[in-house]
Each structure stands twice: as structure tokens, then as C-alpha cells.
C-alpha positions as a Python dict, from the first residue, in 0.01 Angstrom:
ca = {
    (1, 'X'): (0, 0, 0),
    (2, 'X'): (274, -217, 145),
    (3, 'X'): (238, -284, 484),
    (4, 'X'): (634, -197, 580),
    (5, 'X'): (756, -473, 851),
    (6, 'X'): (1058, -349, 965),
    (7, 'X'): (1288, -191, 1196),
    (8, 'X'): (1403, 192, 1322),
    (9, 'X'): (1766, 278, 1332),
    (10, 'X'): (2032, 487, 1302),
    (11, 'X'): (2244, 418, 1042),
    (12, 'X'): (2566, 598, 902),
    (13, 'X'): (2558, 813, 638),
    (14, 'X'): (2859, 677, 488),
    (15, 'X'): (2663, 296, 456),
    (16, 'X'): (2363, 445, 299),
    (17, 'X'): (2360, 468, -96),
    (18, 'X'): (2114, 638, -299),
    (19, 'X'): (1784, 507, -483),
    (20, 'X'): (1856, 347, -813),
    (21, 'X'): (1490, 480, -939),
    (22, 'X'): (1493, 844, -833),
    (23, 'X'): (1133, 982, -875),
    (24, 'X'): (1174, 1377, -780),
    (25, 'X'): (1416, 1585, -851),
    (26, 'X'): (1677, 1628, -604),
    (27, 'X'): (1741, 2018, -648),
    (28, 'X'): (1405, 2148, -555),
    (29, 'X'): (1313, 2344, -252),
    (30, 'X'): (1600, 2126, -101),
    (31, 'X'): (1725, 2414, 116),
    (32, 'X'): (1418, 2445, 278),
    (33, 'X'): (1394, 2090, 396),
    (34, 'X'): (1751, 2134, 494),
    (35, 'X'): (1641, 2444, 737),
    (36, 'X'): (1345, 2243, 805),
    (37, 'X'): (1528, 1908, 969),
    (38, 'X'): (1813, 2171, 1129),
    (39, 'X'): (1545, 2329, 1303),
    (40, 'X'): (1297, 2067, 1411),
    (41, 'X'): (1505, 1716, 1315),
    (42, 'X'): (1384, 1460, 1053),
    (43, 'X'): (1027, 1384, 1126),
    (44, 'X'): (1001, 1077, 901),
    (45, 'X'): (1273, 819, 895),
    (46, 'X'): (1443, 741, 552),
    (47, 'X'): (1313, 432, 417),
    (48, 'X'): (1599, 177, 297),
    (49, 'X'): (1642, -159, 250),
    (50, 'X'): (2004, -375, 248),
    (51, 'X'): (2156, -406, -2),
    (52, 'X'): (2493, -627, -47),
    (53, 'X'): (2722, -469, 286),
    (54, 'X'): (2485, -108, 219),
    (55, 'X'): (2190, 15, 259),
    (56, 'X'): (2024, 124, -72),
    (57, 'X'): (1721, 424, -1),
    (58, 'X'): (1360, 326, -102),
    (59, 'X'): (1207, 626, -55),
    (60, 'X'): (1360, 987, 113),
    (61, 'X'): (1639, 1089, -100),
    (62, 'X'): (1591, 1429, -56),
    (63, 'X'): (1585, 1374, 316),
    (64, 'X'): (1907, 1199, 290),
    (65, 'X'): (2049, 1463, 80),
    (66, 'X'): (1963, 1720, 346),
    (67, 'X'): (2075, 1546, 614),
    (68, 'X'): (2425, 1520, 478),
    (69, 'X'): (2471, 1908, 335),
    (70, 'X'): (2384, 1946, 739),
    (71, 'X'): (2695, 1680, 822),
    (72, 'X'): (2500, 1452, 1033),
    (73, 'X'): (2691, 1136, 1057),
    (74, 'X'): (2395, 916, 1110),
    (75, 'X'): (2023, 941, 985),
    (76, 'X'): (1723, 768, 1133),
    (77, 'X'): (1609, 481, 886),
    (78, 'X'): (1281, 233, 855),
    (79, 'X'): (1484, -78, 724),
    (80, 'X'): (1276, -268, 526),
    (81, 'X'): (1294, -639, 309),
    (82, 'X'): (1182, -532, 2),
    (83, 'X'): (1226, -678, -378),
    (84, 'X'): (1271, -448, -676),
    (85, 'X'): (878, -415, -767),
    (86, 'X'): (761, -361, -419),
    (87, 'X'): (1037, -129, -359),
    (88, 'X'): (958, 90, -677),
    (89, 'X'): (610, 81, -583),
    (90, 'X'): (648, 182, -183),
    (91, 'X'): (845, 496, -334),
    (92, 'X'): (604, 593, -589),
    (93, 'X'): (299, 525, -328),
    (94, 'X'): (467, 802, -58),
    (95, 'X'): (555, 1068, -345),
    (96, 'X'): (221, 1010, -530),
    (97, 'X'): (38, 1095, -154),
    (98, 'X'): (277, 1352, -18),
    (99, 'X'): (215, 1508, -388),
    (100, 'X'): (621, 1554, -387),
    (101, 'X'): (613, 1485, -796),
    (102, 'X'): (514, 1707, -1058),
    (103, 'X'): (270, 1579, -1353),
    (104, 'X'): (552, 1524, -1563),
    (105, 'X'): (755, 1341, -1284),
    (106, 'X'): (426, 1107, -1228),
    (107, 'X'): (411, 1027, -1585),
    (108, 'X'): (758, 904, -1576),
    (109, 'X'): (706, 684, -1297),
    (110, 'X'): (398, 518, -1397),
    (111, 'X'): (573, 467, -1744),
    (112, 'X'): (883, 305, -1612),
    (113, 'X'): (634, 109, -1399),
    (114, 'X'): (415, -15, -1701),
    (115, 'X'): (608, -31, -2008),
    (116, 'X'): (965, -75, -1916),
    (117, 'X'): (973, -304, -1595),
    (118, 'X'): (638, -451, -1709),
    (119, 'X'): (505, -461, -1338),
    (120, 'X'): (155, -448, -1449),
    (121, 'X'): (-127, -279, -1656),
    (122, 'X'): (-281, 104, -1580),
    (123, 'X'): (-585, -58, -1352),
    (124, 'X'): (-328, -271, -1171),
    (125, 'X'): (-126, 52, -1111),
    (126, 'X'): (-413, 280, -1071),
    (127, 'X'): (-547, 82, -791),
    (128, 'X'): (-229, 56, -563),
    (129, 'X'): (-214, 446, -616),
    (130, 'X'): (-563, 462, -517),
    (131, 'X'): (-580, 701, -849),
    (132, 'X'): (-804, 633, -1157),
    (133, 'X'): (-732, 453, -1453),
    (134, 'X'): (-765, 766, -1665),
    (135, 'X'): (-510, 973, -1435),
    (136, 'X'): (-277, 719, -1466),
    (137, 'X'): (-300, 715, -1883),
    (138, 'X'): (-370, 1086, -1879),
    (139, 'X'): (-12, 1093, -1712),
    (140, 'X'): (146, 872, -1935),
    (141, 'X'): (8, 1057, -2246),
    (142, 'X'): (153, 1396, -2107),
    (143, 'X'): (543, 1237, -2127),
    (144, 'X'): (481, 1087, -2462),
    (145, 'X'): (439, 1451, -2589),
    (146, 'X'): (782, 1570, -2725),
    (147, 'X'): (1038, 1749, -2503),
    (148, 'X'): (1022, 2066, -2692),
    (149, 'X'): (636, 2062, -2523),
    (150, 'X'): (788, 1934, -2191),
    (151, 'X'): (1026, 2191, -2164),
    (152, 'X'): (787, 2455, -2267),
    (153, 'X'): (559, 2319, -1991),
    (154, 'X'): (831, 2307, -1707),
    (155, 'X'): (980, 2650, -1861),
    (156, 'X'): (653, 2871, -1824),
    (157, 'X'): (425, 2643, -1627),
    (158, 'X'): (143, 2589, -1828),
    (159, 'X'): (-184, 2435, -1682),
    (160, 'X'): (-127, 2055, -1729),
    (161, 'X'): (-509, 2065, -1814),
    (162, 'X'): (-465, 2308, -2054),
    (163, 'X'): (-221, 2045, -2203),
    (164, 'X'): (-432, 1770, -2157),
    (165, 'X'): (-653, 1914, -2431),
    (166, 'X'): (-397, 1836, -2693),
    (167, 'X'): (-399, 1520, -2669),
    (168, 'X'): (-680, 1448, -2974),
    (169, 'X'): (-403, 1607, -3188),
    (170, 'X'): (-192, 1340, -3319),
    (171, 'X'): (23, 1549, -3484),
    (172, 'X'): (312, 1648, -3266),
    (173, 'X'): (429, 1956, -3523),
    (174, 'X'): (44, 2059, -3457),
    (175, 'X'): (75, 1956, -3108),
    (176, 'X'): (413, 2197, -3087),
    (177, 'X'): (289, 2528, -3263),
    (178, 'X'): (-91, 2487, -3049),
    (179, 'X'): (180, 2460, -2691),
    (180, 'X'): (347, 2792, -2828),
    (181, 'X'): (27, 2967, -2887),
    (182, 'X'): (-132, 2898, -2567),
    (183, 'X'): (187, 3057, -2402),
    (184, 'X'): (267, 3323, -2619),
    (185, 'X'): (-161, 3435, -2624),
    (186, 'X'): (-271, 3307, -2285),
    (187, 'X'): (-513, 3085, -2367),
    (188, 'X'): (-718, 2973, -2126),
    (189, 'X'): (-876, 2536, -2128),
    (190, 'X'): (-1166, 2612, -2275),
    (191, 'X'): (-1066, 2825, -2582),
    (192, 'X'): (-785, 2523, -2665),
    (193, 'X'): (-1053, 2255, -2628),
    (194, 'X'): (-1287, 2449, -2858),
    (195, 'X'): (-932, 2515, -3115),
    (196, 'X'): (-858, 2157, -3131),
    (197, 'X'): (-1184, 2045, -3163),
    (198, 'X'): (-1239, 2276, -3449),
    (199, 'X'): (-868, 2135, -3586),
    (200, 'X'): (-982, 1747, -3547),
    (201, 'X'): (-1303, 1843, -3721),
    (202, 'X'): (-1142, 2047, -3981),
    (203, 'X'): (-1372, 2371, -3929),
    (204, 'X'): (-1067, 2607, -3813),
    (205, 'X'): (-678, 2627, -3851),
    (206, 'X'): (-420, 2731, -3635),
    (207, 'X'): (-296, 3055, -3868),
    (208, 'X'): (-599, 3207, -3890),
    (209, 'X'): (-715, 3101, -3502),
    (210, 'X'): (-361, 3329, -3385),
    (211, 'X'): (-493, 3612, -3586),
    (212, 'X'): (-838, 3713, -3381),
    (213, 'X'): (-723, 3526, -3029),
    (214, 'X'): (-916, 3824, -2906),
    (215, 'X'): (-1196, 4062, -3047),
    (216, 'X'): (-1020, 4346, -3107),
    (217, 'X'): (-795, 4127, -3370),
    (218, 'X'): (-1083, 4021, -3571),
    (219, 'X'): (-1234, 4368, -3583),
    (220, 'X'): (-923, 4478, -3697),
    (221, 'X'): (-881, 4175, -3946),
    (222, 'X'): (-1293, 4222, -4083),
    (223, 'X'): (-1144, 4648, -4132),
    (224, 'X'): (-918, 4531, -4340),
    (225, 'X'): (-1104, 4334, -4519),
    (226, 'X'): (-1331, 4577, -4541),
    (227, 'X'): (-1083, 4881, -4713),
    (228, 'X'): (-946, 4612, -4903),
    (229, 'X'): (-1281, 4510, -5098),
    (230, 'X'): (-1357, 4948, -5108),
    (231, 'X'): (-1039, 4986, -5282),
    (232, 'X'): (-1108, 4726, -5550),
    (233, 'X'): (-1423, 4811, -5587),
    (234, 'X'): (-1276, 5185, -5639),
    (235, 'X'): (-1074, 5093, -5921),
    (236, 'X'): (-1342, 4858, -6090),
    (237, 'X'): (-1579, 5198, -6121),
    (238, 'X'): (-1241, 5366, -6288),
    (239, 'X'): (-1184, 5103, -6513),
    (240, 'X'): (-1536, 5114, -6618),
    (241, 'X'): (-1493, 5454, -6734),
    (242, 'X'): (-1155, 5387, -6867),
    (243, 'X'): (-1354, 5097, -7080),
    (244, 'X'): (-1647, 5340, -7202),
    (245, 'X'): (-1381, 5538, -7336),
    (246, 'X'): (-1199, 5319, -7527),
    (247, 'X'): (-1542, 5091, -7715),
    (248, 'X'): (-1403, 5148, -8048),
    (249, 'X'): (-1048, 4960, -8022),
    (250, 'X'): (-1160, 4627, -7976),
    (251, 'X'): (-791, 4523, -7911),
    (252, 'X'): (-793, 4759, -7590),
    (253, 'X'): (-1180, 4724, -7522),
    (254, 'X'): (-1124, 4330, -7459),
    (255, 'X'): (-769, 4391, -7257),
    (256, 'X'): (-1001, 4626, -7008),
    (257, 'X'): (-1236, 4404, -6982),
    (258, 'X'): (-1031, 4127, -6898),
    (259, 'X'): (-873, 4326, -6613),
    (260, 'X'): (-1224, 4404, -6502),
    (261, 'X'): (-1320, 4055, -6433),
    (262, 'X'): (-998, 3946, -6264),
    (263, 'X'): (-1104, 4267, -6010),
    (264, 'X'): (-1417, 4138, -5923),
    (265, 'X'): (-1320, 3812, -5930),
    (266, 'X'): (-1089, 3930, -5624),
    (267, 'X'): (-1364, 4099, -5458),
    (268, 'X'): (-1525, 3762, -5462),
    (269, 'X'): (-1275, 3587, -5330),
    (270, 'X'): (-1227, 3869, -5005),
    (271, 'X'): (-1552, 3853, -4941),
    (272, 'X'): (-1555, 3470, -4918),
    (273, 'X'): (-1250, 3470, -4696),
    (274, 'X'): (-1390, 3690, -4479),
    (275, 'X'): (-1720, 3520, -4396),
    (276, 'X'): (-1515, 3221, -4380),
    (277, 'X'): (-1316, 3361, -4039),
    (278, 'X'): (-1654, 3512, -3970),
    (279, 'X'): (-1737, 3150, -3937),
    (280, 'X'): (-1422, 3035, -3768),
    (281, 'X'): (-1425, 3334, -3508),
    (282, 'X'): (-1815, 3251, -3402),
    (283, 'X'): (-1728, 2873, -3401),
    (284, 'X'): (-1447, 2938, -3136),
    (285, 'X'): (-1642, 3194, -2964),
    (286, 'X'): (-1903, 2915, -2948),
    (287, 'X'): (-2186, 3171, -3048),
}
């Protein structure tokens, strides 16, 4: 981190202008902090540096914030020299270890960082957040999902490791419909990891996954089954009889028997498709 060379003082709040890279959102939990610096004062000075006849904020613009909805005419500041980069970087440093940003916040940050300012690679990035490569791209990935997932995530605060499972899907349609099943069923990190590994490897689907999420489902699915195969079996036995009955016009005879076979050709086929979610059931069961 930045070793910040500076100086402490109190600066009006009329002088001071806001960050032009804003990291957290500036709503949240605000009135607490406000009650929290009315009661006790601001604890940690606002970071800014100068800029032109101003003073531009590096890092504590929710401080700030709180500081004027309380009407204080000055706020204590660190005044700093910094450039653009090492600016950027002191702000995302002191949110990153205060763990003020959410996943989705970090991602941002470390995207702007990489790919649109260019300020260097994921290692390079990784290091001066003292945070792993793969945290960093695992951060990265989660904003490159699209915003109907990002607003289902912020909306009903999914696991972001939950999420993170997705990310071998590269389909975002797939990607969308597995985000509203894990809300809408529950579904815990290990049952999506098993789901999209069975979806990657082409042993399961997503339709017939959201049918049997939980045990009682596929009972009820393998009943139905079940009464369905009885019943056609049923009327295969009463067509038989119908058939006996009717050997001697060919004409009829061969229409029967026609029927017959397109029965038990369906009793084939339910039987198949139920051992086949048989399969898919015990696969995501992992049994």
C-alpha cells in the first residue's frame, strides 16, 4: 500500500469535491455513520488530494457525505499528492480492507482498474490488495454475468459462492434460468456445482433437474410414471380381447393390431424416460 506523506487539516466543506471513481454506494447504512460521527466525531480523517483551487476526495465519501447532512462547516482531511493510478488504488486498498464493498462493487473496481484504465494485470492488482489472483478474476467474472443475474443477486442476496459455480456455464440464457432456480428452490453450493457439472457434461438438464429438486418430487414424478405405464398396459390387455374378437376381418384385425403396437411402443418409451431421471436424480444426489 501507499505509504500516504501528507498533512492533517481542517478544510471547508464547501472546497472539498467528491471522488471522480466512487467505489461504494453512497446510500447504504449512511445514517448510521451519520449518528456514529454526531456522537463520537470522525475517527478517520477524509483522505483528499488538491485539485485545481479544490480539494478532490480519495477515499471517505461517505464520511464526507455524513459530515455535511450533520452541517459541519469543516471536516478533518489527510491531504495527500497523489496521481490518478495511485489515487484509484489508495481508495480501493482502504475499502477492499475495511470490507466497505460488496462482491459486486469489488468486481467493478478491479475491472475499471484492469481493463479500462489499463493500470496493470490481475497478479499486479492482486498483490497490492494483498488478495489472490483467483479472487481478483473470480470478481471480475461475477460482473461480466448479465444484470438480470446482478440484480437477482443484489435483489435476494444469493451466496456469491453459490454464483461462483456458474461460471463453467457459458451460456448466459443457461446462466439466467440456473440464477432463478437456485432462488426460487433454495439451492444450496453443492447441489448447483453437481447441476452444472451434470449440464457441462451433458448427463442432466435444467427442466427435468426443477422437477425432483427434492425427494418427495421425484417420488411423485416415478408415481406417475408408474399409473401412467398401468393404464396403458390396461388398455393393451382390452385391445387384445377386442383383437381375438375380431380375427376374421382382416381389414379390422390389422387396424387393432396396429394400435396395439403404437401402445406398447409408448410403454417403452415411459419406461425409458423414467430410468433416464432415475439416472439424473442419483447423479445429482451423487449416490
Amino acid at each position: 500500500m501507499h505509504k500516504l506523506i501528507g498533512s492533517i487539516e481542517d478544510i471547508d466543506t464547501c472546497n472539498i469535491l467528491p471522488s471522480s471513481n466512487v467505489l461504494r454506494s453512497m446510500a447504504e447504512n449512511l445514517d448510521e455513520l451519520t449518528h456514529s460521527i454526531k456522537r463520537i466525531g470522525l475517527l478517520q480523517p477524509v483522505i483528499v488530494r488538491v485539485s485545481n483551487a479544490n480539494f478532490e476526495i480519495i477515499a471517505g465519501n461517505r464520511r464526507f457525505e455524513a459530515c455535511r447532512k450533520l452541517g459541519l462547516k469543516k471536516v478533518r482531511c489527510h491531504v495527500v499528492d497523489l496521481d490518478d493510478r495511485a489515487a484509484f488504488e489508495v481508495s480501493l486498498i482502504e475499502n477492499v480492507h475495511r470490507h466497505s464493498l460488496n462482491p459486486i462493487e469489488e468486481g467493478q473496481a478491479f475491472k475499471k482498474y484492469i481493463h479500462e484504465f489499463g493500470w496493470g494485470g490481475v497478479s499486479e492488482l492482486a498483490q497490492k490488495i494483498c488478495k489472490s489472483p483467483s479472487y481478483v478474476t473470480r470478481r471480475i467474472k461475477l460482473v461480466n454475468l448479465p444484470r438480470s443475474i446482478l440484480d437477482l443477486i443484489s435483489q435476494s442476496g444469493i451466496s456469491i459462492t453459490t454464483i461462483e459455480e456458474l461460471f463453467p456455464i457459458p451460456d448466459d440464457n443457461t446462466r439466467t434460468m440456473l440464477t432463478k432456480l437456485i432462488h426460487d428452490k433454495h439451492l444450496s453450493s453443492r447441489t448447483v456445482r453437481k447441476l452444472v457439472k451434470g449440464i457441462t457434461s451433458k448427463k442432466v438438464d435444467i427442466d427435468s433437474f426443477a422437477q425432483f429438486t427434492k425427494i418427495d418430487d421425484y417420488d411423485r414424478l416415478c408415481k406417475s410414471f408408474d399409473k401412467a405405464i398401468i393404464a396403458l398396459r390396461i388398455s393393451v390387455d382390452k385391445l387384445t380381447t377386442v383383437i381375438e374378437k375380431v380375427e376374421d376381418n382382416w381389414i379390422l384385425y390389422n387396424v387393432m393390431v396396429q394400435h396395439k403396437r403404437m401402445l406398447n411402443d409408448q410403454v417403452d418409451l415411459l419406461i425409458k424416460q423414467k430410468i433416464k431421471y432415475k439416472k439424473k436424480y442419483l447423479f445429482l444426489r451423487g449416490t
